[in-house]
C-alpha positions in Angstrom: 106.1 76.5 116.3 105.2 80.3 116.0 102.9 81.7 113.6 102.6 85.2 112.2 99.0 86.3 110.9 99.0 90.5 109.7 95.9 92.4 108.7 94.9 95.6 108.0 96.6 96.2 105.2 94.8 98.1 102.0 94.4 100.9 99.4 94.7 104.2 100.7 95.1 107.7 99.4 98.3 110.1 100.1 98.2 111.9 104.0 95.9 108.8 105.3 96.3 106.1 107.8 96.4 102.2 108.1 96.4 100.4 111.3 98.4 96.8 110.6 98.2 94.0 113.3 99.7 91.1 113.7 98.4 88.2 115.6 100.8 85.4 117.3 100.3 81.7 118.1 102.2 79.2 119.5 104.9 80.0 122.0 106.0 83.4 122.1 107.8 84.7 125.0 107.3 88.2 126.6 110.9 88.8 126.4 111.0 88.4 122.6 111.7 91.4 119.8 108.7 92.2 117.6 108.8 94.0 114.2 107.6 95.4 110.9 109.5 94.9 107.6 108.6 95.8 104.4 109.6 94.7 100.6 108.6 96.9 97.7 108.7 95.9 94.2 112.4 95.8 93.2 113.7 96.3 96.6 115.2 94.9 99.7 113.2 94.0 102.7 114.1 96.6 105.2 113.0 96.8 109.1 110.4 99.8 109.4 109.8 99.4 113.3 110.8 96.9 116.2 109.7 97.2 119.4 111.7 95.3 122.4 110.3 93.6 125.7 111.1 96.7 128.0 108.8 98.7 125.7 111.9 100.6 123.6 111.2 101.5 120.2 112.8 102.1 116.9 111.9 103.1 113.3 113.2 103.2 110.0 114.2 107.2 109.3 111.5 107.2 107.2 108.9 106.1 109.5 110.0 108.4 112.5 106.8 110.8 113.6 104.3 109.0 111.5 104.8 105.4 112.6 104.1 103.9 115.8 104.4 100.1 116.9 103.2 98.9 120.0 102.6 95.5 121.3 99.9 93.7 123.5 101.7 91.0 125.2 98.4 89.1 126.5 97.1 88.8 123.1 100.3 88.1 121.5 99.8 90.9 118.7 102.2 93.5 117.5 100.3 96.8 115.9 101.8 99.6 113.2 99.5 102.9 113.5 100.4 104.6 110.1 99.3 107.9 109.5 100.2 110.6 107.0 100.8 107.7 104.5 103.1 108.4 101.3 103.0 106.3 98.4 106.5 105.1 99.1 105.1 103.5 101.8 103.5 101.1 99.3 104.9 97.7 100.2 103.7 94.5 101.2 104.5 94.9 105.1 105.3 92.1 107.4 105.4 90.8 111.1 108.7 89.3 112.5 109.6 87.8 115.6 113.2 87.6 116.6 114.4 87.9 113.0 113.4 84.7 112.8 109.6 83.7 112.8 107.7 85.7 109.1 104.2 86.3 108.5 102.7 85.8 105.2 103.1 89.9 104.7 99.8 92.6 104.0 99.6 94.8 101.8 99.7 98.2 101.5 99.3 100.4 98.9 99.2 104.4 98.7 97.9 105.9 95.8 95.2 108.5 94.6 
């Protein structure tokens, strides 16, 4: 059994910067596919990042130059560095494992 716990997630104002994390237990392997989705009100959930066991990253358009994911395999955690936030980024944001394992989700709202 796998379980997904984010944080980080929070009000902040247009041009700033969030740091999400995602903690796994259980047994994940190291050759496993991490992401970010995100769901905002009325709207699908849609895959903002994934990063793959070799290291290889990919974003969301949306997310390209001011998004970065990056993983720490020993601690079983998955990270989203955010920075020049929008307030379309506003979303509750969450961790997935192989498509398959969901965290609870975070929140993140951009607003002034």
């Amino acid at each position: 059994q796998v379980q997904l716990v984010e944080s980080g997630g929070g009000l902040v104002q247009p041009g700033g910067s969030l740091r999400l994390s995602c903690t796994a237990s259980g047994s994940i392997g190291s050759s496993w596919v991490m992401g970010w989705y995100r769901q905002a009100p009325g709207k699908q959930r849609e895959l903002v990042a994934r990063i793959y066991p070799g290291g290889t990253t990919t974003y969301v358009d949306s997310a390209k130059g001011r998004f970065t994911i990056s993983r720490d395999k020993a601690k079983k955690m998955v990270l989203l560095q955010m920075n020049s936030l929008k307030p379309e980024d506003t979303a509750v944001y969450y961790c997935n494992v192989n498509d398959y394992f969901w965290g609870r989700g975070t929140q993140v709202s951009v607003s002034s």
